[in-house]
C-alpha positions as CSV (number, residue, x, y, z in Angstrom):
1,X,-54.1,9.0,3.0
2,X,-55.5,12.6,3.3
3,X,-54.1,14.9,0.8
4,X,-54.2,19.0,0.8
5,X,-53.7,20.7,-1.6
6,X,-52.3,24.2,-1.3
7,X,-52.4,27.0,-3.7
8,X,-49.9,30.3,-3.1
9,X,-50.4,33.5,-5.2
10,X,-48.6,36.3,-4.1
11,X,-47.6,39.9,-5.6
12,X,-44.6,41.2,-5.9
13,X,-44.7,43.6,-2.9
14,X,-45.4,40.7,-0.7
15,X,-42.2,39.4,-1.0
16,X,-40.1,39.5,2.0
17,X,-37.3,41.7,1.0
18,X,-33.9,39.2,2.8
19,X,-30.0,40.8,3.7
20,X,-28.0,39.3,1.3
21,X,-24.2,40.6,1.2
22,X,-23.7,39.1,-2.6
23,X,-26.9,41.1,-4.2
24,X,-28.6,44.5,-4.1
25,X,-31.5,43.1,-3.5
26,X,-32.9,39.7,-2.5
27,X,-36.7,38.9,-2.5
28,X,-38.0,35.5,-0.9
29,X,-40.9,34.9,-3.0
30,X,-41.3,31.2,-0.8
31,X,-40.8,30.5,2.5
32,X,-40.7,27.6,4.8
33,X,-43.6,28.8,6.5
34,X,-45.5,28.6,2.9
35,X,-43.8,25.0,1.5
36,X,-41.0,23.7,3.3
37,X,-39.4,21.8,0.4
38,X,-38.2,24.6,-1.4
39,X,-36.7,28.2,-1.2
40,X,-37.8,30.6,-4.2
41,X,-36.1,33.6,-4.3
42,X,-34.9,36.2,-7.1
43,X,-31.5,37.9,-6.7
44,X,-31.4,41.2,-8.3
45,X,-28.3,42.9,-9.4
46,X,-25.9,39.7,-8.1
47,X,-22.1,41.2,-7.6
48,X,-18.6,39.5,-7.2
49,X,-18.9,37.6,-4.0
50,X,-16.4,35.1,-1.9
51,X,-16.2,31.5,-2.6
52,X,-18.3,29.6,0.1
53,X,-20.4,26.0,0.0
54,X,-23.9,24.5,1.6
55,X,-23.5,21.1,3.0
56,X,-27.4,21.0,3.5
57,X,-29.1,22.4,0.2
58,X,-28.6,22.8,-3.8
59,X,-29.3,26.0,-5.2
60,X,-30.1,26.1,-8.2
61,X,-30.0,29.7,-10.7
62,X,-32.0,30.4,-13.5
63,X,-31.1,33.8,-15.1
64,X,-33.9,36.0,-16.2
65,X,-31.8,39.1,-16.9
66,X,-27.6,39.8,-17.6
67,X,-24.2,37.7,-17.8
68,X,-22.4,36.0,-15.0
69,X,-19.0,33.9,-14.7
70,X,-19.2,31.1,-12.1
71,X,-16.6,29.0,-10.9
72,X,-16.6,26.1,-9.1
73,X,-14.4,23.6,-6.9
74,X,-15.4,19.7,-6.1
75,X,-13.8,18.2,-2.8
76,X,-14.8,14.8,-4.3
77,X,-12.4,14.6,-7.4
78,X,-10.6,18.3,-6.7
79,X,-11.5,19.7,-10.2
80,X,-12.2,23.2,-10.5
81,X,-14.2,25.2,-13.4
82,X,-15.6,27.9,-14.8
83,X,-19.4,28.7,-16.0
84,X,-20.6,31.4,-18.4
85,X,-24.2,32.1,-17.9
86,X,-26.7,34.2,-19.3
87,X,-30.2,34.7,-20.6
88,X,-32.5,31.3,-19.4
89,X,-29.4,29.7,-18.7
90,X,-29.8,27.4,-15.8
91,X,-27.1,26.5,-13.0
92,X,-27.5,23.6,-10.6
93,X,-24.9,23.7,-7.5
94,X,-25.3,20.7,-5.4
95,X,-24.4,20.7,-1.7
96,X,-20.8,20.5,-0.9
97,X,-19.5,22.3,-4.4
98,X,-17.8,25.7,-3.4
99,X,-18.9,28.3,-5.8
100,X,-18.8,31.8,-6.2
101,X,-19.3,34.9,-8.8
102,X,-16.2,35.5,-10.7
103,X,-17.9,38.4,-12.7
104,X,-21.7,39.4,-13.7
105,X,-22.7,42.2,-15.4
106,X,-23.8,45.7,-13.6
107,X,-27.5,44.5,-14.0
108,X,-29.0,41.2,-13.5
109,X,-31.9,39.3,-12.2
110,X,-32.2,35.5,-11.1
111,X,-34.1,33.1,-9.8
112,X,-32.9,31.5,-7.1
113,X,-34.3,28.2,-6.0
114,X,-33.3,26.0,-2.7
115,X,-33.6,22.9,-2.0
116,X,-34.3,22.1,1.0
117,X,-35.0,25.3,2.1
118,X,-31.9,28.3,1.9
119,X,-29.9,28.2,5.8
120,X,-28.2,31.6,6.3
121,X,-26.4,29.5,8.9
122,X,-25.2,27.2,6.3
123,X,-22.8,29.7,4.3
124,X,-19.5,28.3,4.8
125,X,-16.5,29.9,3.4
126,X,-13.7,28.3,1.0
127,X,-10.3,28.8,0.4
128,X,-10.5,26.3,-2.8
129,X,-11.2,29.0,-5.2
């Protein structure tokens, strides 16, 4: 079996700098092109958005700065919640759960992680929440 081994080290302003309509600012930090199992991006200043599911990845958020209010719906079992986060609070959505940002305070940072990669094609709305 031949193994490689790849190391990535990259600056801030090498991150690739992504339209995002649900944060001021959205930097890729990993791309497919770099490691194809993942997608690491931070989301800075995240704002109310619409609800909307993935049926192809989890995301998963780790705050690094501010407060947000999450809810959630499940198609399985029809249940629907809420989610305070804040401060190295982490928040796994898994494919299929329709989410969205009830509420996050006027400044905050998080890291954004995708597995498999993020799909801008895969942003589905929802009318469950």
């Amino acid at each position: 079996m031949n193994l490689r081994r790849i190391m990535i080290t990259k600056k801030y302003a090498d991150h690739n700098v992504l339209d995002s309509p649900y944060a001021r600012e959205m930097r890729e930090i990993i791309n497919s092109n770099e490691y194809e199992r993942a997608g690491v991006a931070i989301a800075v200043d995240m704002e109310q958005m619409d609800a909307h599911y993935h049926k192809t990845f989890d995301q998963i958020f780790f705050v690094l700065d501010g407060d947000l209010k999450f809810e959630f719906y499940d198609p399985q079992n029809g249940n629907t919640w809420t989610v305070e986060s804040s401060l190295n609070d982490l928040v796994i959505v898994k494919e299929g759960i329709h989410h969205k940002v009830l509420r996050a305070s006027e400044h905050n940072r998080l890291l954004v992680v995708s597995i498999p990669q993020y799909d801008p094609d895969d942003e589905n709305p929802s009318d469950k929440i």
